[in-house]
N, CA, C and O of each residue as an XYZ file, in Angstrom:
236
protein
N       0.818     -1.182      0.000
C       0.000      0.000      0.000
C       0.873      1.261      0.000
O       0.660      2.229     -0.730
N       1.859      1.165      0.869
C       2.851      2.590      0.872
C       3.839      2.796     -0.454
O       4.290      3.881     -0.822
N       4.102      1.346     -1.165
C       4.984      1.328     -2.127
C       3.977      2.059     -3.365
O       4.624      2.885     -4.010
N       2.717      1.936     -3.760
C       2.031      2.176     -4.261
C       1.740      3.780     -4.363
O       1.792      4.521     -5.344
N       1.398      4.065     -2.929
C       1.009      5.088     -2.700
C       2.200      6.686     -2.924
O       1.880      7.814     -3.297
N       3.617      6.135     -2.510
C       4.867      6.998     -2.885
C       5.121      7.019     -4.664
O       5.482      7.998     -5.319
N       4.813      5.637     -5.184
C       4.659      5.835     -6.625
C       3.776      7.023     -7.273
O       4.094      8.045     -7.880
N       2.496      6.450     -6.885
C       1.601      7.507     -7.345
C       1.716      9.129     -7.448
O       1.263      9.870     -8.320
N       2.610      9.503     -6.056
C       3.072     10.763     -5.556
C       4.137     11.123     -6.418
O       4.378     12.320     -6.573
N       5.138      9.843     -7.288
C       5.820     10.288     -8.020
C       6.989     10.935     -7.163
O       7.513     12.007     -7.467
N       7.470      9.892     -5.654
C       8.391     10.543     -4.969
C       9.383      8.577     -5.151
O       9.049      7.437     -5.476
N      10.816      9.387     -4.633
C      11.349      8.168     -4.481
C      11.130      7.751     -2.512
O      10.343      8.209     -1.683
N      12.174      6.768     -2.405
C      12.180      6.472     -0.711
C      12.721      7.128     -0.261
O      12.454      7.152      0.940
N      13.809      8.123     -0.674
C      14.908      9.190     -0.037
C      13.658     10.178      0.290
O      13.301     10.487      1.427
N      12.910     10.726     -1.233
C      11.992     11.907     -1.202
C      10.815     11.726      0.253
O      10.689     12.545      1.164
N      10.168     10.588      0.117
C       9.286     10.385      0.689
C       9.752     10.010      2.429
O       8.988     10.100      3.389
N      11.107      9.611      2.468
C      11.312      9.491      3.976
C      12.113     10.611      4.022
O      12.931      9.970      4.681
N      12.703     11.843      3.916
C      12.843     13.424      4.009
C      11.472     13.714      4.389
O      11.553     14.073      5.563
N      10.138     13.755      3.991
C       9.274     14.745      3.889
C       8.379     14.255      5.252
O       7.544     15.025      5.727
N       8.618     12.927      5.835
C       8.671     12.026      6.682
C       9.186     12.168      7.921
O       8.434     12.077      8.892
N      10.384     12.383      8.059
C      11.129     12.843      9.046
C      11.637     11.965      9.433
O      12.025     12.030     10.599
N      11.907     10.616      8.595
C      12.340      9.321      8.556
C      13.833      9.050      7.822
O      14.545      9.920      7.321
N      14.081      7.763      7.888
C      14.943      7.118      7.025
C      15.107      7.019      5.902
O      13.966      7.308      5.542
N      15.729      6.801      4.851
C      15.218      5.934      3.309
C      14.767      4.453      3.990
O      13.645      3.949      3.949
N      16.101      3.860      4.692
C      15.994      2.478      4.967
C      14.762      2.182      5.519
O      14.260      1.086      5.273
N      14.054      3.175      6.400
C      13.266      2.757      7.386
C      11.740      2.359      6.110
O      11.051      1.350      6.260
N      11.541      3.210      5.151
C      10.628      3.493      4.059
C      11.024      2.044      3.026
O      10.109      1.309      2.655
N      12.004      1.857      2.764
C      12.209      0.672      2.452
C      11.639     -0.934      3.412
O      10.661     -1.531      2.964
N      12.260     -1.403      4.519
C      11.773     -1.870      5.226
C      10.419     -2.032      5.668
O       9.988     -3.089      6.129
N       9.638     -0.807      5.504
C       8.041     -0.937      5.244
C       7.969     -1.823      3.766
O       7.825     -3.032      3.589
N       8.098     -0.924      2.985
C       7.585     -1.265      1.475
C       7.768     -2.687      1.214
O       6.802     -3.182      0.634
N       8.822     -3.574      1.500
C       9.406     -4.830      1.809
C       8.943     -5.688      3.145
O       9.511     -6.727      3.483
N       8.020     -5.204      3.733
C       7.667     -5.917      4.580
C       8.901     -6.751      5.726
O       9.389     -7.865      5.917
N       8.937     -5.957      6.035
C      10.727     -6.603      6.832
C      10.881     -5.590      8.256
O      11.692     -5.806      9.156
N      10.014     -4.581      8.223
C      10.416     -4.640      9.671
C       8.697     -3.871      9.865
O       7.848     -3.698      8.991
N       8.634     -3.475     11.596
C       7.386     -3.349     12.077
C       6.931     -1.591     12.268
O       7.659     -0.599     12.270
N       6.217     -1.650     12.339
C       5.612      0.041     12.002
C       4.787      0.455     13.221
O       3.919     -0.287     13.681
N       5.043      1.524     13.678
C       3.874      1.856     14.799
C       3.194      2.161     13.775
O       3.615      2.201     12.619
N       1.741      2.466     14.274
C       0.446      3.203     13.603
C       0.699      4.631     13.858
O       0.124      5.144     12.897
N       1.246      5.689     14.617
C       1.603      6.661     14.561
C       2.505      7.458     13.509
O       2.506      8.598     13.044
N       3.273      6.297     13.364
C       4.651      6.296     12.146
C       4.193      6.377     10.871
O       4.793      6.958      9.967
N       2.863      5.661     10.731
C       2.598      4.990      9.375
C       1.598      6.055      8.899
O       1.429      6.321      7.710
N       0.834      6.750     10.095
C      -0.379      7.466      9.695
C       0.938      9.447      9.734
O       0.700     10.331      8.912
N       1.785      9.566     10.517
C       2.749     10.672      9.723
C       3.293     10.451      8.168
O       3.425     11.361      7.349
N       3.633      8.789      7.897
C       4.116      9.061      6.518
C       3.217      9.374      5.438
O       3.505      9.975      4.403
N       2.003      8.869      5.809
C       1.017      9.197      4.555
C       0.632     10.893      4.995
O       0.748     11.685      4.060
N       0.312     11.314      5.970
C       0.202     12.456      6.035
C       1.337     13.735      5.928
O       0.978     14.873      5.623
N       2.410     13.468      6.150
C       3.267     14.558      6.608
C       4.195     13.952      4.711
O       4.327     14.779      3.809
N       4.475     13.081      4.616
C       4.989     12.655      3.499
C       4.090     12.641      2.105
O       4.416     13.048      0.990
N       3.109     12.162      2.454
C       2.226     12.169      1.182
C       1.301     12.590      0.903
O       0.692     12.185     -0.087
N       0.841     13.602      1.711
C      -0.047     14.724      2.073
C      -1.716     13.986      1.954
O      -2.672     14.512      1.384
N      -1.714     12.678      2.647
C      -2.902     11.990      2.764
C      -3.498     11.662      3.967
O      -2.749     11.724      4.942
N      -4.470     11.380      4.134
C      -5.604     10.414      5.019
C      -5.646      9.177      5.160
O      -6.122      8.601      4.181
N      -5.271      8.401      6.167
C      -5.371      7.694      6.302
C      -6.355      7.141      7.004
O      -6.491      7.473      8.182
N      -7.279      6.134      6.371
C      -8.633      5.591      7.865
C      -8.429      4.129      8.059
O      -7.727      3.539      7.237
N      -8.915      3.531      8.968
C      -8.866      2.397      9.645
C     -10.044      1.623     10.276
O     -10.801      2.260     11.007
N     -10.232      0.532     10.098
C     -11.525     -0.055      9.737
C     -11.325     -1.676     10.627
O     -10.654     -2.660     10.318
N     -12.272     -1.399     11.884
C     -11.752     -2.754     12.750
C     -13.122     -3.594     12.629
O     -14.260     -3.150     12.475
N     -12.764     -4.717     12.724
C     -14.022     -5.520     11.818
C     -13.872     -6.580     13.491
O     -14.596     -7.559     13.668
C-alpha cells in the first residue's frame, strides 16, 4: 500500500522518507515488509509525506 502510494506521488524512498522525518531504509523496510511500524509512524508518513488520510476499519 505505501509502495504504491509513494509511486503515485511520483516521490522516491529518499523523497518520501525526508518529507517524513524518517529514514530511506526505514521506508524501504516498510515497502518490503521486513520490519514493524507503529500506527503513529505509518499514519505521519502518509500524512506529513504524502499529504494523505489515512482511515482504519476494525471488523
Amino acid at each position: 500500500m505505501l509502495k504504491e502510494a509513494r509511486k503515485e506521488a511520483k516521490l522516491t524512498q529518499e523523497q518520501l522518507a525526508e518529507k517524513a522525518g524518517t529514514k530511506k531504509s526505514y521506508i524501504s523496510k516498510i515497502e518490503n515488509a521486513k520490519g514493524n511500524i507503529q500506527l503513529s509512524t505509518l499514519i505521519r508518513i502518509f500524512e506529513k509525506g504524502l499529504n494523505r488520510k489515512i482511515g482504519l476499519t476494525f471488523l
